[in-house]
N, C-alpha and C positions, 0 to 999 in steps of 0.2 A: 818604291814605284812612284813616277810622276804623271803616272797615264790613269788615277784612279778621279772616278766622276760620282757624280749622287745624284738618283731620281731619286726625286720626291712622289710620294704618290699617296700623300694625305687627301686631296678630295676625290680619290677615286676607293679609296680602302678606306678611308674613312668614312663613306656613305653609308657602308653598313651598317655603320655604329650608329647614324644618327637619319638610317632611312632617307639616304642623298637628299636631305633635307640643307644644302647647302645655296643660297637664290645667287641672284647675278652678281649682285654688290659683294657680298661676301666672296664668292669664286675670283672675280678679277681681282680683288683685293688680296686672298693668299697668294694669287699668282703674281701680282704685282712686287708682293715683298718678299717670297721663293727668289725672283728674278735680284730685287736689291741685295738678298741676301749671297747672291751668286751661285745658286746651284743649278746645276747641270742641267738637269733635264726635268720636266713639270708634268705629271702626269694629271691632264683636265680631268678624267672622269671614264664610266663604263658606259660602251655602248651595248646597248641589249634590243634589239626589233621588237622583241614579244611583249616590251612590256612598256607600259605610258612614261612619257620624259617625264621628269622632277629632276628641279636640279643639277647635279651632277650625275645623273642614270640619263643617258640620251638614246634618241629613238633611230640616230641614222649618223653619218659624215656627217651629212648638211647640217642637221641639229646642232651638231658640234661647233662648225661656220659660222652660222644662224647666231648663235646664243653667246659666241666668241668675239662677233664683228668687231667690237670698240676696241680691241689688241693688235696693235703691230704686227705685222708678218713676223712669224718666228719661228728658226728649223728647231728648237727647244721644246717643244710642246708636244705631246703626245695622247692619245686614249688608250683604251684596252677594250679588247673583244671578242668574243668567246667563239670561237669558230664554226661551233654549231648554231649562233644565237641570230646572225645576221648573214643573209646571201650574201654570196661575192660577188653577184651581179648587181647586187643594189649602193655598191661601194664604185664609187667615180674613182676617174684617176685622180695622184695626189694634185696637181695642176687646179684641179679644181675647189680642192680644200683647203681650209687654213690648218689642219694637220696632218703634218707631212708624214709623221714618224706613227706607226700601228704596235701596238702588244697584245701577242696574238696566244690566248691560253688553248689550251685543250687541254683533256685528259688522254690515259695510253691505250683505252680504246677505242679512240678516236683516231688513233697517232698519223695513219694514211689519210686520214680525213686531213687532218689539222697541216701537214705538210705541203699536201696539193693546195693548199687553199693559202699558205702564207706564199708559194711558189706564184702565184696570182697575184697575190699582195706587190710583190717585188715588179712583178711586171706592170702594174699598174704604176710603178712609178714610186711605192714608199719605203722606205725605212724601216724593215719589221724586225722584232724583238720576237722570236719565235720561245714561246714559255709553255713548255709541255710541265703541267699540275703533278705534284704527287711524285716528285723525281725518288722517295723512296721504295718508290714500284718498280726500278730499273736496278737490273743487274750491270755489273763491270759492264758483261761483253753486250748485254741490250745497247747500255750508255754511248759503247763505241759503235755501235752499227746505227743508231741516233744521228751522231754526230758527222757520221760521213754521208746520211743524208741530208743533213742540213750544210754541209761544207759542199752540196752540187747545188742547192737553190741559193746563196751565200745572198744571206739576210744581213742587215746591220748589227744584230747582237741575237745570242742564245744564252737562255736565260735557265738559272738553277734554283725551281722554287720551290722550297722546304712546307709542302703546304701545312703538314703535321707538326712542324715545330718541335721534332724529334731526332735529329742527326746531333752526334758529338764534333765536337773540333779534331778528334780522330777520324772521323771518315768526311768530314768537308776534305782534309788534306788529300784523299785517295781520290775522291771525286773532283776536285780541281787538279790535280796530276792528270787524270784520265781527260778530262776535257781541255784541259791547255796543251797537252801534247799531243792532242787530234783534231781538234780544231783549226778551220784554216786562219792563221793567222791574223789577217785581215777582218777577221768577227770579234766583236766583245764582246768578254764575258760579263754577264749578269749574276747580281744574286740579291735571290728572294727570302729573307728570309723571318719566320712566326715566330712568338715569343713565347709557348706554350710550358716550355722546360725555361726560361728565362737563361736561353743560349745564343740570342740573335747576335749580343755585340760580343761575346766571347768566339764566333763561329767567323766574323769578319775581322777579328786580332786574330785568327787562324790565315784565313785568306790573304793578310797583308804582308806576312811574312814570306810569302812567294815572291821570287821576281820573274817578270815578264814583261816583253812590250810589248805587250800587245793592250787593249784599253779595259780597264777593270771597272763597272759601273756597279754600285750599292743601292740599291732598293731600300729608304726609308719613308716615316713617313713624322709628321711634327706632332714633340709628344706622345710617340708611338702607336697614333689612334690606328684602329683598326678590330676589324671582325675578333673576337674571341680572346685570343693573348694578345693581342697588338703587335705591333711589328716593329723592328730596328728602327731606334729614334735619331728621330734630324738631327740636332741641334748635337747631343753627343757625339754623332758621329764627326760633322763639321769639326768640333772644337779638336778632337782626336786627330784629324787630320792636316789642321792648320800647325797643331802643336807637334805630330811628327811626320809630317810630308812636307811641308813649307806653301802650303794651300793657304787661302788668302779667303775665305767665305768670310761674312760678317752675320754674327751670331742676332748682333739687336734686330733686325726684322724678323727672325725665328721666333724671339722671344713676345715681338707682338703679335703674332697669328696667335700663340699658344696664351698670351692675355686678352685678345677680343673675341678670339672664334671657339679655341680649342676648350677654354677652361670652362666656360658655360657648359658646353655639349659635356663633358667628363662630370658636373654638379649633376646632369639628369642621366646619363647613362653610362654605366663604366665597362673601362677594360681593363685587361690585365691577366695576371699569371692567375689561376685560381684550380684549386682540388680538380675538378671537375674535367678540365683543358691539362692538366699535368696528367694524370689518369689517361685519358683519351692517346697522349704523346706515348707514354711509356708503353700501352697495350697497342700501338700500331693504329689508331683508326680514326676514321674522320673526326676535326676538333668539332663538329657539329650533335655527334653522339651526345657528348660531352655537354654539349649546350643545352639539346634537348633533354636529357636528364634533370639537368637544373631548374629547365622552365617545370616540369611537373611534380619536383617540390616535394617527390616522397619517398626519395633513397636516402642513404644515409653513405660514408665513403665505401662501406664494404658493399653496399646493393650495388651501387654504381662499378666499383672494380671488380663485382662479378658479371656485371650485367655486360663489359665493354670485353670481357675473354669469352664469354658466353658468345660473342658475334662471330660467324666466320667468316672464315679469311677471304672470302670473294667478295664478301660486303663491308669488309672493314675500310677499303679507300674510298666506294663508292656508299655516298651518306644515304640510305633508306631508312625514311620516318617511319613508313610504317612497321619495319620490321621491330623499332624497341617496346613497344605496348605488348608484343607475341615474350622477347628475351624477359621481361619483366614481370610479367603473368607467371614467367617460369621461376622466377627464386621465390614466387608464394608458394608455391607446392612444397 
């Protein structure tokens, strides 16, 4: 395939890791050498209304404008936005912003929410990445009844995000069969994918093996920072690319975000594959379980892999903190 692209989405997934504690200088600065290093598409940052801007967590569009001015117009640049988090009336048309391109997450019981509202997006004039959370929540035929209604609002790309970090390179295969061959053509496909099971770049050597024209877009980020296991990493993925697609990225300005920005932030807070995030992936359930366990410091691996089968199944996608202090009380008895 010669139709395969890369967003980047280090200052937006990696805010988590270091509390969007990312300031201006640094933000135009990865973005500056994402661009030198020729990758596709740049993901600025999350917009969330609810909660006060820092860095890369912004409070509107304009924020986004506002905090971007000193950059070139560029149809490359994107945010993400949770479609419960921000009105649709308080999102201008694209004309008005400097980004053009939206990434619109929901979860699937939202799903009517989250369509009608990227179906707005589009009419507003942008470029939406429709990215419904938690795609292990979807069956075959949900998948295809999905996909033929995002094929009547026809967005510029629908996206398949592995929030769990627990799909095999066996069912990515089923899952991109069922979306490429319902999809309308003319949409790319995305993919999202967590590092929980350390499957992210073994699930996109699955993916590449397909052919298609239609446009294949990868979701990483530099260094693979992000929430929890971390995500599919730039730089590998680039080099894989150049060496078997005939892709043309240049790896040296990867290499300096991950020596001025990345590697500090990784000395004080880390990510990665760990007991806790592997657990969470294999028992099905939010990698936040998993996180919270760890913050409280007083399982051991059997507490914690009885405490994540202990969860039921209607709260296993959807992460409630307070339900683990009740599951945990329970293995004292």
């Amino acid at each position: 395939m010669s139709n395969i692209k890369i967003l980047d989405c280090t200052l937006r997934d990696g805010g988590y890791v270091n509390n969007w504690d990312f300031d201006i200088n640094t933000t135009l600065s990865v973005i500056s050498l994402l661009k030198c290093a020729k990758v596709d598409y740049i993901e600025t940052g999350f917009i969330n209304k609810a909660q006060e801007s820092r860095g890369t967590l912004f409070a509107s569009i304009s924020d986004v404008s506002n905090k971007l001015s000193d950059l070139p117009a560029h149809n490359n640049l994107l945010a993400m936005i949770k479609a419960d988090k921000v009105p649709i009336e308080s999102i201008p048309d694209s004309k008005y912003s400097k980004i053009k391109l939206i990434r619109l997450i929901f979860k699937k019981n939202k799903l009517d929410f989250g369509l009608n509202y990227a179906k707005n997006l589009v009419n507003k004039g942008y470029k939406v990445f429709i990215n419904p959370t938690f795609c292990t929540c979807y069956t075959d035929y949900e998948l295809i009844n999905l996909v033929q209604e995002v094929n009547s609002i026809c967005p510029f790309a629908f996206s398949l995000v592995d929030s769990m970090g627990a799909l095999y390179p066996s069912r990515i295969k089923q899952i991109f069969e069922i979306l490429n061959n319902n999809l309308n053509k003319n949409i790319a496909l995305c993919f999202h994918f967590h590092n929980n099971m350390q499957l992210a770049y073994l699930n996109v050597m699955e993916i590449l093996k397909h052919k298609t024209n239609r446009e294949i877009i990868l979701d990483s980020t530099v260094f693979g920072i992000g929430r929890g296991a971390g995500n599919l990493q730039t730089e590998l993925t680039l080099k894989y690319l150049n060496e078997n697609f005939g892709a043309n990225y240049n790896l040296l300005p990867v290499f300096e975000i991950i020596k001025n920005y990345i590697l500090p932030i990784k000395n004080k807070t880390k990510w990665g594959s760990s007991i806790p995030y592997f657990l969470s992936a294999i028992n099905g359930c939010h990698p936040y379980y998993g996180k919270f366990l760890t913050v409280l410091g007083k399982t051991n691996v059997s507490e914690i892999d009885t405490i994540l089968k202990s969860i039921p199944n209607d709260k296993k996608t959807y992460y409630d903190e307070n339900l683990i202090p009740t599951l945990f009380s329970l293995t004292k008895k």
